[in-house]
C-alpha positions as CSV (number, residue, x, y, z in Angstrom):
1,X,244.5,-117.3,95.2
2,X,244.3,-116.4,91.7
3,X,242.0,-117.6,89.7
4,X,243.7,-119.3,86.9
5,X,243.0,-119.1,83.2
6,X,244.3,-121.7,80.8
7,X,244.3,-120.6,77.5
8,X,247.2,-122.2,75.5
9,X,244.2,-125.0,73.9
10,X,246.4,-125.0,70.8
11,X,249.2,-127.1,71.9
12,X,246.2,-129.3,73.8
13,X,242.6,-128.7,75.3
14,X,242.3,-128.1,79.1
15,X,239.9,-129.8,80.6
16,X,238.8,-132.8,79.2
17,X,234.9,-133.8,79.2
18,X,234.7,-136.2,82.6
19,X,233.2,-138.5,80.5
20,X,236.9,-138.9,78.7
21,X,238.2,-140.0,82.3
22,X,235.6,-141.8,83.2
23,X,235.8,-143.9,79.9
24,X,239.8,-144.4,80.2
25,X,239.2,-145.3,84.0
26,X,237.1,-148.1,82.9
27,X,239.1,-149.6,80.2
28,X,242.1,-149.9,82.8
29,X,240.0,-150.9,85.3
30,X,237.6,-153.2,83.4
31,X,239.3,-154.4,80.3
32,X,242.8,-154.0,79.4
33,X,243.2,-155.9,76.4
34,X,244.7,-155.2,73.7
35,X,241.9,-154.9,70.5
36,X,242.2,-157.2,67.7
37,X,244.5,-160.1,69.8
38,X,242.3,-162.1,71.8
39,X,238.6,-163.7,71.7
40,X,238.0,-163.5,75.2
41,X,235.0,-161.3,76.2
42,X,237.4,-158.2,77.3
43,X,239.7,-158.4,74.2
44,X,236.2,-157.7,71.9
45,X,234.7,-155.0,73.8
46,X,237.8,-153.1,73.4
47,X,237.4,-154.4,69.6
48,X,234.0,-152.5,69.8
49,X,235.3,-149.6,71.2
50,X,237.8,-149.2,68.9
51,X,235.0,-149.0,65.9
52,X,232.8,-146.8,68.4
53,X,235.2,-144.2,67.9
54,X,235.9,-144.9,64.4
55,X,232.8,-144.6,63.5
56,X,232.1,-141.3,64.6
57,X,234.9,-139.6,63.6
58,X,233.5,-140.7,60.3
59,X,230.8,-139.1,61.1
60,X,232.5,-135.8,61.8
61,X,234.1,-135.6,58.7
62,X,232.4,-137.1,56.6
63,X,234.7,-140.5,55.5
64,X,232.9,-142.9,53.7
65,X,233.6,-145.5,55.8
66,X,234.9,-146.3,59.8
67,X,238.2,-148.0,58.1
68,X,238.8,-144.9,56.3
69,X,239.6,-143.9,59.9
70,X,243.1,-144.3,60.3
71,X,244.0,-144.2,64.3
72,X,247.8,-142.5,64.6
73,X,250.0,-141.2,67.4
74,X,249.1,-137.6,66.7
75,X,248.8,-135.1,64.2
76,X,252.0,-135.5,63.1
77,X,251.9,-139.0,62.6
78,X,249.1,-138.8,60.7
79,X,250.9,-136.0,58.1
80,X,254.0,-138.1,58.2
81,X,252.0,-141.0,57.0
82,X,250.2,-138.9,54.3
83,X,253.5,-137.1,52.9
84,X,256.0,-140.5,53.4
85,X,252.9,-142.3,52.2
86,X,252.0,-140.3,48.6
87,X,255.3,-138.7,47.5
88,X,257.1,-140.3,45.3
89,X,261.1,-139.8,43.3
90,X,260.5,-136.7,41.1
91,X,256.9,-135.5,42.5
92,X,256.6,-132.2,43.3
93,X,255.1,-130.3,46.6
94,X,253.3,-127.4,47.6
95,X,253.0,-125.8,51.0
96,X,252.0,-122.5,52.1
97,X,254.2,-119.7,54.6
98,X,252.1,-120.3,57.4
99,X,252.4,-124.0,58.0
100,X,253.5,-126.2,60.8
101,X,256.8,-127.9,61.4
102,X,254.9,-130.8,61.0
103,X,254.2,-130.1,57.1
104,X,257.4,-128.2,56.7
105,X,259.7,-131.0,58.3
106,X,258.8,-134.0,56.3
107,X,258.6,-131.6,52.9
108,X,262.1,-130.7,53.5
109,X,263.3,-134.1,54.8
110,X,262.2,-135.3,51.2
111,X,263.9,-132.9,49.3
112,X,267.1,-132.5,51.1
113,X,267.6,-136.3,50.3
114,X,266.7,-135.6,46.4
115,X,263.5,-137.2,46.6
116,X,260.6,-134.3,45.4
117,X,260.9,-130.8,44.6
118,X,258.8,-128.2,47.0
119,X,257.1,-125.0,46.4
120,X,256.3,-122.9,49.8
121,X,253.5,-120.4,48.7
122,X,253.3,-116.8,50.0
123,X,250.7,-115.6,52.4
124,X,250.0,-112.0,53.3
125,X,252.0,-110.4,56.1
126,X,248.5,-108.6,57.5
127,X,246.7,-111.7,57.7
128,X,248.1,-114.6,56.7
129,X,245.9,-115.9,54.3
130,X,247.9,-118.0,51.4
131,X,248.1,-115.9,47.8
132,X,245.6,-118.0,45.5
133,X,247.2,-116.8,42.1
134,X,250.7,-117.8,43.5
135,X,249.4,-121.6,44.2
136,X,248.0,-121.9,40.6
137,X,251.1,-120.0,39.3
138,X,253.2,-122.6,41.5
139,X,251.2,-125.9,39.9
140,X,253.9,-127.7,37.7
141,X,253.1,-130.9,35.7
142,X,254.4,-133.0,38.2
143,X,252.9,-131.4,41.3
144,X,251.2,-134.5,43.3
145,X,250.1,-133.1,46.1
146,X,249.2,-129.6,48.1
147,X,249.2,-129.5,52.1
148,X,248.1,-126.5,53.8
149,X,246.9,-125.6,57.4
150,X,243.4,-124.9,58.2
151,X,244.2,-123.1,60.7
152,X,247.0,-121.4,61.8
153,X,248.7,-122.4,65.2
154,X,249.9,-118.6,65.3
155,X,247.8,-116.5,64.2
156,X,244.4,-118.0,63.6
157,X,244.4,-117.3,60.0
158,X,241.9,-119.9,58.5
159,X,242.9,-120.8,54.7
160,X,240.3,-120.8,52.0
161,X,240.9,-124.7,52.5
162,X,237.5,-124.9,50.1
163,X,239.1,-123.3,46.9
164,X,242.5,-124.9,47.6
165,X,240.6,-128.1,47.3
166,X,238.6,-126.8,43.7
167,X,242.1,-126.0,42.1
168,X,243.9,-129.0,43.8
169,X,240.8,-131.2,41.8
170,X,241.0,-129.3,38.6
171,X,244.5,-130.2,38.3
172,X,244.3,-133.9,39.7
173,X,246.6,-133.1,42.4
174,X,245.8,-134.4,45.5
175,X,245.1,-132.2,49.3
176,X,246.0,-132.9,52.4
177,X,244.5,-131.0,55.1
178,X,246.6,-130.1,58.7
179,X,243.0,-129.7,61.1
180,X,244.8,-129.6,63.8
181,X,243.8,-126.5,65.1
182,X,240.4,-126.7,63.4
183,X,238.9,-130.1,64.1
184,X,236.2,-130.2,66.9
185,X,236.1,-126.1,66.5
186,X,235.3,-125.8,62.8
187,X,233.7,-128.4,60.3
188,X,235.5,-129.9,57.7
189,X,234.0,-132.6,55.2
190,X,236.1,-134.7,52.8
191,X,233.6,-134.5,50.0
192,X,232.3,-131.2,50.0
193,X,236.0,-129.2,50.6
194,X,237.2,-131.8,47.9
195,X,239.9,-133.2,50.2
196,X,241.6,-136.5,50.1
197,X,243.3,-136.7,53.4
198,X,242.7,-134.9,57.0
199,X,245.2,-134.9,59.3
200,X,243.9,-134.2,62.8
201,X,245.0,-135.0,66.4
202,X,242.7,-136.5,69.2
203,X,244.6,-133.8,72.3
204,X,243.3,-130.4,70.9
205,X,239.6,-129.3,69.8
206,X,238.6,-133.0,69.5
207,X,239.1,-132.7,73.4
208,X,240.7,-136.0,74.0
209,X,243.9,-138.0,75.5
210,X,247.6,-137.2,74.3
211,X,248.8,-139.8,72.1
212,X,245.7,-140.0,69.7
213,X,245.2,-138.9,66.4
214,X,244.0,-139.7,63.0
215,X,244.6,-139.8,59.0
216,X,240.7,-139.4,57.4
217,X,241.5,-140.6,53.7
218,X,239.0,-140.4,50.4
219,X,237.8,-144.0,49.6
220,X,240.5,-145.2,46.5
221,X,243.6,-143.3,47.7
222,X,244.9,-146.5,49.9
223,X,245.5,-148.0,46.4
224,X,248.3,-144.6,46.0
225,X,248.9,-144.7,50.0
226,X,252.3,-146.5,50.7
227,X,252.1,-147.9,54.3
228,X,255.4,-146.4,56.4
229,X,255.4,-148.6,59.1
230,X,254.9,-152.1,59.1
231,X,254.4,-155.1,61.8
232,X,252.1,-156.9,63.6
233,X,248.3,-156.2,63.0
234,X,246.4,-159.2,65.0
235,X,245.3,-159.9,61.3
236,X,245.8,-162.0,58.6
237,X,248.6,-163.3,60.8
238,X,249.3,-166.3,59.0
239,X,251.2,-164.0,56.2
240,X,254.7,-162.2,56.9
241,X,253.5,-159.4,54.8
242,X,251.6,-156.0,55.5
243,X,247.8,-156.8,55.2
244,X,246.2,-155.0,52.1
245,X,242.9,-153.9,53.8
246,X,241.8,-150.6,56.0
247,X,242.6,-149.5,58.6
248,X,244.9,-152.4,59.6
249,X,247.3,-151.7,56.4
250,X,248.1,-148.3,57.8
251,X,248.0,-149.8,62.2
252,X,250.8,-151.7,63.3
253,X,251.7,-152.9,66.6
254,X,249.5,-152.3,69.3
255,X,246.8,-149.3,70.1
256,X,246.5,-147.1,72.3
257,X,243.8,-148.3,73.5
258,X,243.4,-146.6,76.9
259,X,243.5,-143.0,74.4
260,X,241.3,-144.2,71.7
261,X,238.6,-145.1,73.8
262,X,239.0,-141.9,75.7
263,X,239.1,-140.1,72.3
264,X,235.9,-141.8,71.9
265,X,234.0,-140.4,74.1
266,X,235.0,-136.3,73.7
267,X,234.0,-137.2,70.1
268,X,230.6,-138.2,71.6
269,X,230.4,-135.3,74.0
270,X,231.2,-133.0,70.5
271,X,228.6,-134.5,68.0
272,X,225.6,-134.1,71.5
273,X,227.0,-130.4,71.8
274,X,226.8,-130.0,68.0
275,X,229.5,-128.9,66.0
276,X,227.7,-126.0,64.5
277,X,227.6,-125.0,68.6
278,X,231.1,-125.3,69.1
279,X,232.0,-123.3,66.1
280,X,229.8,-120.0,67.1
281,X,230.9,-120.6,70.9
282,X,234.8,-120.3,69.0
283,X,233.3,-117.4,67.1
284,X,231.8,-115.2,70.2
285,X,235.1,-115.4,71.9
286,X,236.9,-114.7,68.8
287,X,234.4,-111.2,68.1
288,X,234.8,-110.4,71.6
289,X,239.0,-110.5,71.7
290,X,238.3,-108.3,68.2
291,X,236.6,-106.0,70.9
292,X,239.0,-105.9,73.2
293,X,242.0,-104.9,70.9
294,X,240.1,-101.7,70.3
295,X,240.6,-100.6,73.8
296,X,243.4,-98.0,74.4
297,X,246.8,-100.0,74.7
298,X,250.0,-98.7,74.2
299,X,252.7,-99.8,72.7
300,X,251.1,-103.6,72.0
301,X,251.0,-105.3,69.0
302,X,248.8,-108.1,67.5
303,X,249.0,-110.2,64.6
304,X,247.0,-112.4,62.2
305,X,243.3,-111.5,60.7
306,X,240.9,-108.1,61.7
307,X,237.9,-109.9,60.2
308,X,236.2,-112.5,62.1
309,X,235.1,-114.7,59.2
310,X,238.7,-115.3,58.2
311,X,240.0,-116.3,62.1
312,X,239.9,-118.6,64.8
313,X,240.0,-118.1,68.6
314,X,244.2,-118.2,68.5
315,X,245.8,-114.7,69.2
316,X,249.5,-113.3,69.0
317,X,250.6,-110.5,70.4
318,X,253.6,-108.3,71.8
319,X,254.2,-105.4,74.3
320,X,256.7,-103.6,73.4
321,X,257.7,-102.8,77.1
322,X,258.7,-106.7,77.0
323,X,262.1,-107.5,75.6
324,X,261.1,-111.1,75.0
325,X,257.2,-113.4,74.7
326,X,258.5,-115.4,77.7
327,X,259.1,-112.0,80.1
328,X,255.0,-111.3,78.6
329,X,253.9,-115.1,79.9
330,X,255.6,-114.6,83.2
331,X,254.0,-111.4,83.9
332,X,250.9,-112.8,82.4
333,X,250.5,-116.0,85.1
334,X,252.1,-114.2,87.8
335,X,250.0,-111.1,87.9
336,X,246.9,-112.4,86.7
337,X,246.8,-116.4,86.3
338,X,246.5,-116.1,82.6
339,X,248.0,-119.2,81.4
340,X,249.6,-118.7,78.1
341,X,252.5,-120.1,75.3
342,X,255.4,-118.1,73.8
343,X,258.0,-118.4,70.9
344,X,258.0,-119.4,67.6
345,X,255.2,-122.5,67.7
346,X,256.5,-125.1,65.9
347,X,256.0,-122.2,63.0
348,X,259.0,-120.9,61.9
349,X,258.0,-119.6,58.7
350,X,255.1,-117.6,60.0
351,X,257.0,-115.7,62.2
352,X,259.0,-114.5,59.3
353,X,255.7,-113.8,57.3
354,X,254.4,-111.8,60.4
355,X,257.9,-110.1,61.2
356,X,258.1,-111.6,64.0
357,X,260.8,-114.1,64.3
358,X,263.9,-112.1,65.0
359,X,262.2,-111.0,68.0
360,X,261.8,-114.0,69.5
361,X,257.7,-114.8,68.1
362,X,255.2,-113.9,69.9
363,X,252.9,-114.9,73.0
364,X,249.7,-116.9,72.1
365,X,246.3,-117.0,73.9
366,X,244.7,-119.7,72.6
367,X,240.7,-120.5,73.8
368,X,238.6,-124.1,73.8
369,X,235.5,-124.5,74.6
370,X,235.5,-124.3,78.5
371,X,236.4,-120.7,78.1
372,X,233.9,-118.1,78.6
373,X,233.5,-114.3,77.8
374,X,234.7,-113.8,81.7
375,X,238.4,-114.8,80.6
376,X,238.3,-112.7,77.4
377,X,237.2,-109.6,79.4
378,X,240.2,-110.4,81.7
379,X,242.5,-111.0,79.0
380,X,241.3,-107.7,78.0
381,X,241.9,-106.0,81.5
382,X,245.4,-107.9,82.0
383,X,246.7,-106.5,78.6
384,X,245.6,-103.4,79.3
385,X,247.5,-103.4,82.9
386,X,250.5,-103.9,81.5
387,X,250.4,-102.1,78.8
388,X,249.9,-99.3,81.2
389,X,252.0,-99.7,83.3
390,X,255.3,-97.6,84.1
């Protein structure tokens, strides 16, 4: 049988640490309470759990405090509640080209109903990095806040998130940062890239459960951050209002528990490997895909950054012998068990930045940190196969 190869680990990481499983098993085994609703024995543990994980994402990234850990659904969520949360009538928005739905949706959703005005900055068609001088050039007086992917789910491209933040700062406007194809691959601190909120999900480089996620937020902005969703909190439940206090002004209804406390554990297995480790293990596989494009491949194409420094391990590419991404997949598992995604990723705007979206998008490999330098030299071999072949 062929050996198979997943690499889409930008829609989610494949496999999880056992420790994740183990963890989850135990909870539904074990405990199965529901945190912050009962004083029996079972109903605190899951409590502690809950604050386990808080606290080191904290730790990760840098938030002042565990309640400036804000547990979500996903990604998503967690950029929902940032943009629903901070925008007000009349504010204006900046994005950039190479963003997510998941930025681009709620931006537009707020302007088509009259509520902000929204700038979508340029980035280069060669790499994808966003045009500086157009974001200053795009500030207005009432600009309130900039979002931007660190990473791009297409391409790779990693955004000068750093000097975003500086000129987001200078101008008292406040950042929001999409990490969800950087966290648990490249670090990210709220102080020191001047950022007010992270948005990351628990299923991709944090190497978690579906279902979890998190908004990081700067220590003061839940005075500016609107709750979007209210209801029961376990606390101060003697008042039929939203509670005032983090995290539970931002949590309603009940956790998923069974995910956090999975979540919890791949965020321990991440801080014993060491970031730092996980970020050059991203970067060898990244240098050695660079390698591998310089082989001898007709008629293929492939899209996003030529320097390392400015990438991630997420690559696009097309064959020009395939009519469509999804015919490039096929051939891809069925040949040579290389386990890939295809289309326009959730980035529609991207695409038309890379000249890619009238054909279709692209086909994505996308490698975690289970992946070796064996899979790139076969993704290497496999492209080259079919490239070559008649």
């Amino acid at each position: 049988m062929t050996r198979r190869i997943y690499l889409d680990n930008a829609a989610t990481s494949f496999p999880k640490p056992p420790e994740v499983v183990a963890a989850m098993v135990r909870y539904a085994e074990q405990l199965g309470a529901i945190p912050g609703r009962g004083a029996y024995a079972e109903a605190r543990e899951t409590s502690r759990l809950l604050d386990v994980c808080r606290e080191r994402m904290r730790f990760l990234f840098g938030a002042h405090s565990p309640s400036n850990i804000i547990f979500t659904l996903n990604a998503s969520d967690a950029l929902n509640l940032g943009i629903h949360g901070l925008l007000r009538s009349g504010d204006h928005a900046i994005t950039t080209c190479m963003d997510h739905n998941s930025v681009l949706r709620p931006f537009n959703e707020l302007a088509s109903m009259g509520v902000i005005e929204r700038t979508c900055v340029p980035c280069d068609p060669q790499t994808g990095i966003l045009d500086l001088t157009a974001l200053k050039r795009s500030i207005r007086k009432n600009t309130r806040l900039i979002a931007v992917a660190h990473g791009s789910n297409v391409t790779g491209t990693l955004q000068p998130i750093r000097e975003v933040g500086a000129i987001a700062r200078e101008h008292g406007i406040l950042f929001l940062v999409d990490a969800a194809q950087t966290a648990g691959h490249v670090p990210l601190d709220l102080d020191a890239d001047k950022i007010d909120l992270i948005a990351v999900p628990g299923h991709k480089g944090l190497l978690g459960p579906l279902g979890t996620g998190a908004l990081c937020v700067r220590t003061g902005l839940e005075q500016q951050l609107r709750t979007i969703r209210q209801g029961g909190t376990g606390s101060a439940s003697e008042l039929d209002v939203q509670p005032d206090f983090l995290p539970d002004k931002y949590e309603s209804g009940s956790h998923n528990a069974i995910g956090i406390i999975g979540l919890a554990e791949s965020l321990q297995h991440i801080l014993e490997r060491g970031l730092q480790s996980l970020w050059e293990h991203d970067r060898e596989l990244t240098q050695a895909m660079l390698g591998q494009f310089e082989r001898d491949l007709p008629g293929l194409t492939w899209y996003g950054p030529r320097l390392l420094e400015q990438r991630t391990g997420v690559f696009s590419v097309r064959i020009k012998r395939f009519a469509k991404p999804l015919d490039l997949s096929n051939a891809l598992e069925a040949e040579f068990g290389i386990l890939t995604r295809s289309g326009i990723h959730c980035a529609p705007l991207a695409h038309k930045t890379m000249g890619t979206y009238s054909e279709g998008g692209t086909t994505r490999f996308s490698f975690g940190p289970y992946n070796t330098l064996q899979d790139v030299q076969a993704v290497g071999d496999a492209l080259e196969a079919l490239c070559k072949a008649t």
